[in-house]
Backbone as CSV, one residue per row, in Angstrom:
resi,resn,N_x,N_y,N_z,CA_x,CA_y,CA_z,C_x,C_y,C_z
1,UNK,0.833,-1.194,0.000,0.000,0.000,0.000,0.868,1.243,0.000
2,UNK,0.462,2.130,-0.976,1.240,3.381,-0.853,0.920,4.613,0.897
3,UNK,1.371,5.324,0.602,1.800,6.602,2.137,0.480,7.351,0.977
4,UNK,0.180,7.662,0.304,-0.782,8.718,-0.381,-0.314,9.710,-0.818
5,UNK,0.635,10.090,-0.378,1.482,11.363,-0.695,1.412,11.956,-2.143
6,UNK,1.120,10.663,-3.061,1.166,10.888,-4.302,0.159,11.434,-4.549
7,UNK,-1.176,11.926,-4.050,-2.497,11.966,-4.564,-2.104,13.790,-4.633
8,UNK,-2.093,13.941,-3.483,-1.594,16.075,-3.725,-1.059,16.599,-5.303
9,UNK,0.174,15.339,-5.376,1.239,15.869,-6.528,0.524,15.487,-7.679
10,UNK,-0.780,14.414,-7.665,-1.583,13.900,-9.292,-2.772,14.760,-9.259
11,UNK,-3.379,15.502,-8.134,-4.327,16.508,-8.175,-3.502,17.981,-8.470
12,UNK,-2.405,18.139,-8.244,-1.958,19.561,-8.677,-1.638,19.512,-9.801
13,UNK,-1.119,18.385,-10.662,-0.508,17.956,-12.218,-1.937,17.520,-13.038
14,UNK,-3.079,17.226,-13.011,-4.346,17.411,-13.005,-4.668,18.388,-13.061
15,UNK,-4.729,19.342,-12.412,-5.529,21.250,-12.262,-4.024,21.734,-13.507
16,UNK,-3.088,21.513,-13.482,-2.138,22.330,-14.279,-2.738,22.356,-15.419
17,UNK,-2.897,21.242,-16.139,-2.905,20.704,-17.243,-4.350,20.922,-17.693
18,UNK,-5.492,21.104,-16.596,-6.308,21.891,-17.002,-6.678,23.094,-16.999
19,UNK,-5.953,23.950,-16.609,-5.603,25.516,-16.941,-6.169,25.979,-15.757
20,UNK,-6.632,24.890,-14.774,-6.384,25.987,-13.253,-5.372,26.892,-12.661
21,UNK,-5.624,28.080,-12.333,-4.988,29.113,-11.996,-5.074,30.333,-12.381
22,UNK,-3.990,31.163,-12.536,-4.132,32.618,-12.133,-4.882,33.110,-14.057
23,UNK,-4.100,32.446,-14.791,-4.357,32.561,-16.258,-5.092,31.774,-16.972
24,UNK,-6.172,32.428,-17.162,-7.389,30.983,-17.547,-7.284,30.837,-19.341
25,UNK,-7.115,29.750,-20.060,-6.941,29.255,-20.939,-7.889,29.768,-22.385
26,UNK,-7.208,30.133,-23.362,-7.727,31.085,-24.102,-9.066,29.907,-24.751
27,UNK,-9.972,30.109,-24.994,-11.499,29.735,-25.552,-10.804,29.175,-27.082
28,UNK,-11.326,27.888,-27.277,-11.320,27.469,-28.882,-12.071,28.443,-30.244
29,UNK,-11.380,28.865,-30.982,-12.029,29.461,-32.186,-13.742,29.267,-32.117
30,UNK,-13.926,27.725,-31.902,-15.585,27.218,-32.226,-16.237,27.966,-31.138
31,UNK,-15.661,28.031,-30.356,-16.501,28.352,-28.676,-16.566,30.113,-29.122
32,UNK,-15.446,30.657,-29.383,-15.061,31.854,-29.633,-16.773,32.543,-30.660
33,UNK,-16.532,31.776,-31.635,-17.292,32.320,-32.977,-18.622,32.278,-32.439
34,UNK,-19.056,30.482,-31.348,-20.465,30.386,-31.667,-20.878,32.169,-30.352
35,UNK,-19.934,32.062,-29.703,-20.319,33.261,-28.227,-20.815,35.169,-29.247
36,UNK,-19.368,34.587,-30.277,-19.666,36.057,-31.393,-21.048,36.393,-32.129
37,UNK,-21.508,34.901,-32.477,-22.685,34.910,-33.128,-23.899,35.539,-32.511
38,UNK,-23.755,34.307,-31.205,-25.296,35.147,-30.364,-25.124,36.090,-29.897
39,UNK,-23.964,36.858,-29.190,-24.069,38.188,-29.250,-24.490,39.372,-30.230
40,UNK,-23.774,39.180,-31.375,-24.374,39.642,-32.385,-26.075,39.716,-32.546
41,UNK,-26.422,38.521,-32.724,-28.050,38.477,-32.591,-28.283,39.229,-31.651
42,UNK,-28.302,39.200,-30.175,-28.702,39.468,-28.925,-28.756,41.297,-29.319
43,UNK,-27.476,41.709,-29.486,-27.211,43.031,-29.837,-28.662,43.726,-31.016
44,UNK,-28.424,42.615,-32.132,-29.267,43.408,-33.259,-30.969,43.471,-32.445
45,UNK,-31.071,42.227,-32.108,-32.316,42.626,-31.219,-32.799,43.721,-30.210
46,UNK,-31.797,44.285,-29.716,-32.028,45.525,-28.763,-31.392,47.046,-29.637
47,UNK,-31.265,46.433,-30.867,-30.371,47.281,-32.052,-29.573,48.255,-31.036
48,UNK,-28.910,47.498,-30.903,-27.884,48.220,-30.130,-26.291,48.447,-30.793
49,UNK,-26.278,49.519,-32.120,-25.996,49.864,-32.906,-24.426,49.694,-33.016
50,UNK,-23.956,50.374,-31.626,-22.516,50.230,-31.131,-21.805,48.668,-30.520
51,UNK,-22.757,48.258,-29.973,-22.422,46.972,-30.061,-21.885,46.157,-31.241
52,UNK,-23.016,46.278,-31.852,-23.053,45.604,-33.381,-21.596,45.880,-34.776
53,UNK,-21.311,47.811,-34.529,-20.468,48.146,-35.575,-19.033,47.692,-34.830
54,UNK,-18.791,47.232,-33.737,-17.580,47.150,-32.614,-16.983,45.938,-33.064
55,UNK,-17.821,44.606,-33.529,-17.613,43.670,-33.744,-17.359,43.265,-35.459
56,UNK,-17.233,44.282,-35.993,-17.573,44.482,-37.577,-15.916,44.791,-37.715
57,UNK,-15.121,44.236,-39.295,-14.473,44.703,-40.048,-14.983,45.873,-40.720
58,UNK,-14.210,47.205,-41.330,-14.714,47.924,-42.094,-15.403,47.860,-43.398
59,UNK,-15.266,46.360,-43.493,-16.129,46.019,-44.785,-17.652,45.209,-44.194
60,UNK,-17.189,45.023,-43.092,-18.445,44.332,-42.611,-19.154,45.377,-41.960
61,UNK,-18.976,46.298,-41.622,-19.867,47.536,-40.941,-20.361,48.152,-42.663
62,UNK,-19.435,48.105,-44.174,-20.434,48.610,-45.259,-21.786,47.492,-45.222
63,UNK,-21.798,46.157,-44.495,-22.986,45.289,-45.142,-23.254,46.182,-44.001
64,UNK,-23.582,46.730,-42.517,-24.175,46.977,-42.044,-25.119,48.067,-42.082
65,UNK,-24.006,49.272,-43.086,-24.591,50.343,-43.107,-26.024,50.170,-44.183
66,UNK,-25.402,49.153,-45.200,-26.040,48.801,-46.550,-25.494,50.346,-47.412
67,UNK,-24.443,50.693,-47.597,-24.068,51.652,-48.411,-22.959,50.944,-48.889
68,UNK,-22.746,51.432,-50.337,-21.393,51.379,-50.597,-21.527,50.071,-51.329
69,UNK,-22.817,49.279,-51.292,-22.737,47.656,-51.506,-23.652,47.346,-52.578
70,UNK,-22.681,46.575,-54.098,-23.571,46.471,-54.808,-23.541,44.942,-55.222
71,UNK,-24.362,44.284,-55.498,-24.957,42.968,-56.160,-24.794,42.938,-57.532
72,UNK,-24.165,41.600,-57.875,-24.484,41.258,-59.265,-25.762,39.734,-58.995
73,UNK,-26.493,39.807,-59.922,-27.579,38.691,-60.157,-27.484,38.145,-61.331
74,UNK,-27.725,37.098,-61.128,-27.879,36.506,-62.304,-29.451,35.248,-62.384
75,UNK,-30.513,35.681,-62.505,-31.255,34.970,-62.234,-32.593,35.439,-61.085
76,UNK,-32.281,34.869,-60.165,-33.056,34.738,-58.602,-31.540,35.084,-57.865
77,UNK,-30.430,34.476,-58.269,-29.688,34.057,-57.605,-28.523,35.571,-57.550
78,UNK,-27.941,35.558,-56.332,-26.776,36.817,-55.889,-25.923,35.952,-56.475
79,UNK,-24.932,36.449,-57.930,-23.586,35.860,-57.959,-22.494,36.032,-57.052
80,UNK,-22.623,37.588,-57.215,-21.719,38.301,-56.608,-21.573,39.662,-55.948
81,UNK,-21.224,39.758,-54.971,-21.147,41.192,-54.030,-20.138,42.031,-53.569
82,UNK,-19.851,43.122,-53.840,-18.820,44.179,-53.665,-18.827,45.195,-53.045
83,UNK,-18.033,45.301,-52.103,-18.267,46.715,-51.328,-17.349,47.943,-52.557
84,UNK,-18.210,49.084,-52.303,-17.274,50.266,-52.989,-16.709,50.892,-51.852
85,UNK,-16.442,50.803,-50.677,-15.783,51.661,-49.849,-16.263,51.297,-48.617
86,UNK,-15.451,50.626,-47.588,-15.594,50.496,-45.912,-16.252,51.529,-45.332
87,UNK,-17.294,50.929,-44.425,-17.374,51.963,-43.403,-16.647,52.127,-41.920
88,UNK,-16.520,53.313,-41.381,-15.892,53.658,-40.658,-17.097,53.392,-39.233
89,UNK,-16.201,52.654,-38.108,-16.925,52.813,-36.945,-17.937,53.824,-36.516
90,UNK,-17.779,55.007,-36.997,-18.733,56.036,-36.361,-19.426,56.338,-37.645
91,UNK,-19.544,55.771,-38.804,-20.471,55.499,-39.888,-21.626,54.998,-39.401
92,UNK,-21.331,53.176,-39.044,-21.737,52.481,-38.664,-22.925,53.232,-37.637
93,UNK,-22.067,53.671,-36.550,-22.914,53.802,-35.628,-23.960,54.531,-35.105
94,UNK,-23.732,55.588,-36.373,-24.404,56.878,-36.617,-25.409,56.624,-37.599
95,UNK,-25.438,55.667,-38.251,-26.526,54.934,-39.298,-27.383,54.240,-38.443
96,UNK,-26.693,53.443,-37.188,-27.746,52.707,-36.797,-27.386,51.298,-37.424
97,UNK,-26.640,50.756,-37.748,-26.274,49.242,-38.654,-27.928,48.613,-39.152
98,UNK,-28.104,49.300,-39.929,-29.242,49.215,-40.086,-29.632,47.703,-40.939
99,UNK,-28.717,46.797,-41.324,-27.844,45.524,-42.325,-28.305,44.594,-41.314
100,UNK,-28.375,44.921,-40.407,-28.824,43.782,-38.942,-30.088,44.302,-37.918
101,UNK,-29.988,45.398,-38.309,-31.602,45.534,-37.594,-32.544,46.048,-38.064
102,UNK,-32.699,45.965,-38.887,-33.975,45.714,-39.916,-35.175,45.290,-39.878
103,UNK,-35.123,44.019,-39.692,-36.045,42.705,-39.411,-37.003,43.008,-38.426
104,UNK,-38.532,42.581,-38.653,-39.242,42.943,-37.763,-39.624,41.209,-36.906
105,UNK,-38.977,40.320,-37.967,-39.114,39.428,-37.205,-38.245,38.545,-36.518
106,UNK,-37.205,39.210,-36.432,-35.679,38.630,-35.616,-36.182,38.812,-33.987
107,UNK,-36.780,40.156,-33.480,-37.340,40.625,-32.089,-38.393,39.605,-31.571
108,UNK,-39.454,39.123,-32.539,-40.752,38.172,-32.562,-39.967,36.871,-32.178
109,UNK,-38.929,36.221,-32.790,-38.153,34.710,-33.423,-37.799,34.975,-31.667
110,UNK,-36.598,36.224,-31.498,-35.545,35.701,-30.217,-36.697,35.887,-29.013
111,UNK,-37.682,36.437,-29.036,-38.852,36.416,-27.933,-39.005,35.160,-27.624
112,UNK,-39.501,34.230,-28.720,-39.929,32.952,-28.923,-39.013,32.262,-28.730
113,UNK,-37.510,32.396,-28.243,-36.703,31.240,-27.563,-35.721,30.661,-28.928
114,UNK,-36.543,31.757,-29.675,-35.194,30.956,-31.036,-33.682,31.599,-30.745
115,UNK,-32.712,30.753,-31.179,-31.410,31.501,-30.917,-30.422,30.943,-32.259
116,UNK,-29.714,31.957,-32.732,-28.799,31.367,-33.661,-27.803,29.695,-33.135
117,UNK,-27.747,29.053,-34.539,-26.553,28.206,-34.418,-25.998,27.796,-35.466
118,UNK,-25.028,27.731,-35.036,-23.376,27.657,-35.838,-23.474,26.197,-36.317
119,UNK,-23.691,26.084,-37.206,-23.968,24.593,-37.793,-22.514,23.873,-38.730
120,UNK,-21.651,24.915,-38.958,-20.643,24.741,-40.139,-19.681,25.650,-39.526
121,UNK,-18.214,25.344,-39.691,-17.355,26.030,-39.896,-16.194,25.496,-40.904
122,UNK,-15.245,26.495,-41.729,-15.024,25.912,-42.431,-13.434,27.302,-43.222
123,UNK,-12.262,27.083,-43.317,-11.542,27.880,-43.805,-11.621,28.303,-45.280
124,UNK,-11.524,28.859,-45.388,-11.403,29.674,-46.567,-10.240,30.816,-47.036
125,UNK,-9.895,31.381,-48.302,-9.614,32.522,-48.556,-9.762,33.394,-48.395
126,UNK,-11.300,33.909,-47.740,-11.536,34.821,-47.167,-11.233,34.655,-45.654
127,UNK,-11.177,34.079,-45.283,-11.757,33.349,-43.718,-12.232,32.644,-43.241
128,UNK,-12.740,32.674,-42.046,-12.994,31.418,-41.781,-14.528,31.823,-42.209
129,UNK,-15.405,30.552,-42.726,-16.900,30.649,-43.414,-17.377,30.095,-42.607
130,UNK,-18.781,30.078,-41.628,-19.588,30.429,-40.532,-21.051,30.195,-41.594
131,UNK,-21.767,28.728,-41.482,-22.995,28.893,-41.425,-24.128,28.648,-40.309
132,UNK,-24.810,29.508,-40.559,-25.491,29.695,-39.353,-27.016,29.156,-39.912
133,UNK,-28.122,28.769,-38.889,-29.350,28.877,-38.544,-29.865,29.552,-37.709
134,UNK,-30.974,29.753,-38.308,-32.014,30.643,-37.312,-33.365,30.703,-37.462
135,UNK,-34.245,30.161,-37.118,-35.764,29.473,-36.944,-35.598,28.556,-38.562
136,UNK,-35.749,28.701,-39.318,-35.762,27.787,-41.050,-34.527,28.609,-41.916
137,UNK,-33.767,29.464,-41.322,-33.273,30.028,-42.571,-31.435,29.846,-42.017
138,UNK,-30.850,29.677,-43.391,-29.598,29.274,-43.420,-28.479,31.004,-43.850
139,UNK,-27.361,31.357,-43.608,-27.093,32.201,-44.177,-25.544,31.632,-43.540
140,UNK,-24.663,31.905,-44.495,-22.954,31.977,-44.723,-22.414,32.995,-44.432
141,UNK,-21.868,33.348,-43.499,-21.082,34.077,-42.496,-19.332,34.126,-42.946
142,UNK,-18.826,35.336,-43.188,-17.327,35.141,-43.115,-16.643,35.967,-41.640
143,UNK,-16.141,35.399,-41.365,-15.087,35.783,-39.809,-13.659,36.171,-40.021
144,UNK,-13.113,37.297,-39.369,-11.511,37.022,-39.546,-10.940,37.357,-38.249
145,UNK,-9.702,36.685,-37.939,-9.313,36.566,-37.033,-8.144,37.709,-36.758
146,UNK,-8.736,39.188,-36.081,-7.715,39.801,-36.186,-7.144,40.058,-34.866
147,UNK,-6.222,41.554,-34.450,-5.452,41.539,-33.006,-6.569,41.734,-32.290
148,UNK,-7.388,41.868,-32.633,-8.402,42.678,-31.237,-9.768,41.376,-31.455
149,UNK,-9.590,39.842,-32.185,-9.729,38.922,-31.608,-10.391,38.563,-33.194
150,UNK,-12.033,37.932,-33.364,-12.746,37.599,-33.948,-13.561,38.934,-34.379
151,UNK,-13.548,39.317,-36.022,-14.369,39.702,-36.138,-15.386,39.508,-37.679
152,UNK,-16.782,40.035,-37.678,-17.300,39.661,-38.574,-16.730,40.437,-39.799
153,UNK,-16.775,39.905,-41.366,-16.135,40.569,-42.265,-17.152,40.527,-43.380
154,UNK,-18.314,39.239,-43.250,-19.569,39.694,-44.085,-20.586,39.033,-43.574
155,UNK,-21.424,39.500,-43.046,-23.103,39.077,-42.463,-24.102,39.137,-43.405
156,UNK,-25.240,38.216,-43.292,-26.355,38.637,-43.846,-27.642,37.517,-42.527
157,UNK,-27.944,39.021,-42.371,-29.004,38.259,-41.134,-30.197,36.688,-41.783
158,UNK,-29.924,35.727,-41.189,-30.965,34.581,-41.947,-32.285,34.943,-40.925
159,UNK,-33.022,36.006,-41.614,-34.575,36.471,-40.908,-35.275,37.133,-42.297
160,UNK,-36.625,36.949,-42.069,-37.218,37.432,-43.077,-37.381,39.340,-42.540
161,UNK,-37.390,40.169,-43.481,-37.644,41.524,-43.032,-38.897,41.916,-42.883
C-alpha cells in the first residue's frame, strides 16, 4: 500500500494541465465564434448599434450600413457582391447598422426562444466561413481573425424583413 502522498502531486498535475490558476486558458475558435454569433443576434435585437459596428471589419460595418454595396444577379440568384468603400466605426454607428436591424421578425423569433446556431465552420480565402441557422433560414457568415480577436467581415441576417 502506498503513504498517499502521491495523490496532492496527481491533483496539482491534473488542475495544471487543465488551466487551473491565475491565467485561464484562451477559448477554442468554435466556442469563440459560436459566443460572437449570439451576441451579435442578442445586440441586433435591442439594435444596439454600437455593439453591433464594434464587432464588424470595415467592410463588414459597409454590409451593415447597406451603403457602398452592390450585387451582381444573375437569375433569382446573388452571384456576386462588392463593397465600394468600408465603413468607418462612427459610420456604422451613426446609421444605426441598419444591415442587422432591420427585421421585424428577428425581435418576434428571439422572444420565442429561437437563438442562432453555428452549424458549419469551415476555412477559406476569405476566412474562416460560418454557417449559421435561425428558426428555417440558413445564411454563410465570413469571420476574420484579427489583433483585437474575432471579427465579422460579411453578415447577412438569416430572418425574413
Amino acid at each position: 500500500m502506498g503513504s498517499g502522498r502521491g495523490v496532492p502531486v496527481t491533483v496539482a498535475a491534473v488542475l495544471a494541465l487543465l488551466g487551473c490558476g491565475d491565467d485561464p486558458a484562451p477559448l477554442p475558435d468554435r466556442v469563440q465564434i459560436r459566443a460572437l454569433v449570439q451576441q451579435f443576434f442578442a445586440d441586433a435585437v435591442d439594435k444596439d448599434a454600437a455593439a453591433i459596428c464594434s464587432v464588424l471589419t470595415p467592410k463588414g460595418r459597409a454590409w451593415a450600413t447597406q451603403r457602398g454595396v452592390y450585387q451582381i444577379r444573375r437569375g433569382e440568384s446573388i452571384v456576386n457582391a462588392r463593397h465600394k468603400r468600408p465603413a468607418s466605426l462612427a459610420e456604422c454607428v451613426e446609421e444605426g447598422a441598419p444591415g442587422a436591424t432591420v427585421s421585424s421578425d428577428l425581435p418576434i423569433a428571439w422572444k420565442n426562444g429561437y437563438r442562432p446556431k453555428v452549424v458549419e465552420t469551415r476555412k477559406s480565402r476569405e476566412g474562416l466561413r460560418v454557417r449559421i441557422k435561425f428558426t428555417a433560414f440558413f445564411s454563410t457568415w465570413v469571420m476574420r481573425d484579427t489583433d483585437n480577436g474575432w471579427r465579422i467581415h460579411y453578415f447577412h441576417m438569416p430572418v425574413r424583413e
